[in-house]
C-alpha positions in Angstrom: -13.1 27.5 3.8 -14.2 29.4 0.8 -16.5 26.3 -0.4 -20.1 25.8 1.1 -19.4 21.8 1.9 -18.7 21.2 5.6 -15.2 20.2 6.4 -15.2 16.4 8.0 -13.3 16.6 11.5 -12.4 15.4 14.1 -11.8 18.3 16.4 -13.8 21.2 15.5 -11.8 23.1 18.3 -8.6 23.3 15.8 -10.8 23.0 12.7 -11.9 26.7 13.5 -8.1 28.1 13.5 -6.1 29.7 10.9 -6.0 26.3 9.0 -9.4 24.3 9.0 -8.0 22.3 5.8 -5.5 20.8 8.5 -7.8 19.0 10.7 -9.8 18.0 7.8 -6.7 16.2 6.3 -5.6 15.1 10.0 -8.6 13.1 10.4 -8.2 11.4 7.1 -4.8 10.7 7.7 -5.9 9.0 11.3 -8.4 6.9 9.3 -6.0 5.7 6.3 -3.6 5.5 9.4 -5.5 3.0 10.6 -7.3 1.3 7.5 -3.7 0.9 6.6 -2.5 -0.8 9.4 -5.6 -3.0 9.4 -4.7 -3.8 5.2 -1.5 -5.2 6.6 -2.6 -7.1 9.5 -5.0 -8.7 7.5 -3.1 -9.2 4.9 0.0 -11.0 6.3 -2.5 -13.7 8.4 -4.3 -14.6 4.6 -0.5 -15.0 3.8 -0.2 -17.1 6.5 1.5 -15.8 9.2 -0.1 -13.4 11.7 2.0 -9.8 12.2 1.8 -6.6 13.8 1.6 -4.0 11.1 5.3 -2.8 12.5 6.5 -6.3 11.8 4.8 -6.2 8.0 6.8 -2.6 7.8 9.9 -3.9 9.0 10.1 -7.5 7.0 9.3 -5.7 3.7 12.1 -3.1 4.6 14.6 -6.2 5.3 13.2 -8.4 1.5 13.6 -4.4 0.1 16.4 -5.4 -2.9 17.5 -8.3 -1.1 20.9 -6.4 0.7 21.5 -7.0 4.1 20.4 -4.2 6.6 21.1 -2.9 9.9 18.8 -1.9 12.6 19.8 2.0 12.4 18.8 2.2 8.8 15.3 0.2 9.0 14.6 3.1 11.9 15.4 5.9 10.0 13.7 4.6 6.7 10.4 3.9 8.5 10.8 7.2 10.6 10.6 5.0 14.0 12.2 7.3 16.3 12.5 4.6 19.4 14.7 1.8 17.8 13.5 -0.5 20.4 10.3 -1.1 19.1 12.3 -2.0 15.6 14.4 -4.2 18.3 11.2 -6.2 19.2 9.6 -6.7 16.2 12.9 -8.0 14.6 13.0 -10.8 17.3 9.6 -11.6 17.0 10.4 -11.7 13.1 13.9 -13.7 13.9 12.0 -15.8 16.2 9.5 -16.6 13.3 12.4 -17.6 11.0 11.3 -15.1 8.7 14.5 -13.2 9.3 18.4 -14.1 10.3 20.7 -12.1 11.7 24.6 -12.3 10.9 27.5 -10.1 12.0 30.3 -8.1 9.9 32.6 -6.5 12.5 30.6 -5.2 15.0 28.0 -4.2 12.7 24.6 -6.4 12.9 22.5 -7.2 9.9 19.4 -8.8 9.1 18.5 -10.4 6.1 15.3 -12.3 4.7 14.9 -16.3 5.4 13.7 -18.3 2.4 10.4 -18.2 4.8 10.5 -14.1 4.8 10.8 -13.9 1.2 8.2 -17.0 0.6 6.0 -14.3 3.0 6.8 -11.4 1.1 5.8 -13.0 -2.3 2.1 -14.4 -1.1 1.5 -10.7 0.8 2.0 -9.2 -2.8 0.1 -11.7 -4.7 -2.9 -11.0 -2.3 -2.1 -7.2 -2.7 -2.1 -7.7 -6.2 -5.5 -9.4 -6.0 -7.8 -7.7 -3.4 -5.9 -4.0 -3.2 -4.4 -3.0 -6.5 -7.2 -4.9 -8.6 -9.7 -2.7 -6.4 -8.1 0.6 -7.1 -6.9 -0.3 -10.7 -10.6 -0.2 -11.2 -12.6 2.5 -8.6 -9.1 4.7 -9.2 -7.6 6.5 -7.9 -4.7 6.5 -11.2 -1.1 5.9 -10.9 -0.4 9.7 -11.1 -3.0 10.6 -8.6 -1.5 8.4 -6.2 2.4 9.5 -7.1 1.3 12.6 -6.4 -0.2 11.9 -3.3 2.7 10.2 -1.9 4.6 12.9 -2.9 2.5 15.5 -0.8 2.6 12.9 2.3 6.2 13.1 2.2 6.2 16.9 2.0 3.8 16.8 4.9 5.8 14.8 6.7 9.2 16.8 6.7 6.4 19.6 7.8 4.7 17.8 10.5 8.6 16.2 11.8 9.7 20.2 11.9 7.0 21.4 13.5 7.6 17.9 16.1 11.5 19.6 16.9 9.9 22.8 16.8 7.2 21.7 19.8 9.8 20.0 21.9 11.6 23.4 22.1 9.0 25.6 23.6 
């Protein structure tokens, strides 16, 4: 680092590499990683139903412009590489009646219950409240965070390359 503040790690052992900027940002993605996940948990039970953050993912994904969707597609949208765990949660979610299931050929799709959507509609009203109300105020602006969801997804295509590129050697 070319700056004299000290990097915030995790690992010191990778931080003193070729790319010390890496661990720094790997740390902070493990802590909005899990403040994230924590948002949504929260979230959904002061919505009124208690959820696993993959469930939160997953229901949204489903209410997402109100089409149908099938299994397949909810996995590779979220990234989930082991469908089953999309599987489970959509039971759970089925189970909850926040989701139904219905068949075209042999191709199954879920769509959102009257319950899901009523679900989806309190989880943005609280968003709208506690989380964007906070960050419409401390910052950061909408073009800061555009921009860093737009580096996230770069980093991601890198981090899913360098994934295939680990499971060769």
């Amino acid at each position: 680092m070319t700056d004299t503040r000290r990097a915030i790690v995790s690992s010191a052992h990778l931080a003193d590499g070729a790319a010390p900027a890496l661990s720094e940002l790997e740390f902070s993605l493990t802590l909005a990683a899990a403040a994230y996940q924590r948002w949504m948990t929260r979230c959904a039970a002061a919505s009124g139903i208690v959820l696993a953050p993959i469930e939160v993912l997953i229901l949204h994904t489903v209410r997402h412009r109100d089409r149908p969707k099938r299994i397949a597609d909810i996995a590779l949208v979220l990234d989930i590489e082991d469908t089953h765990l999309v599987t489970y949660a959509v039971r759970k979610l089925e189970k909850a009646g926040l989701i139904a299931t219905r068949r075209e050929g042999k191709e199954k799709l879920l769509v959102a219950t009257e319950a899901g959507r009523a679900f989806c509609a309190a989880y943005r009203d609280i968003r709208e409240r506690v989380l964007a109300a906070a960050v419409d105020a401390d910052g950061p602006d909408a073009a800061a965070l555009s921009g860093a969801a737009d580096l996230l997804r770069r980093l991601s295509g890198q981090y899913n390359q360098a994934a295939r590129a680990a499971a060769t050697l």
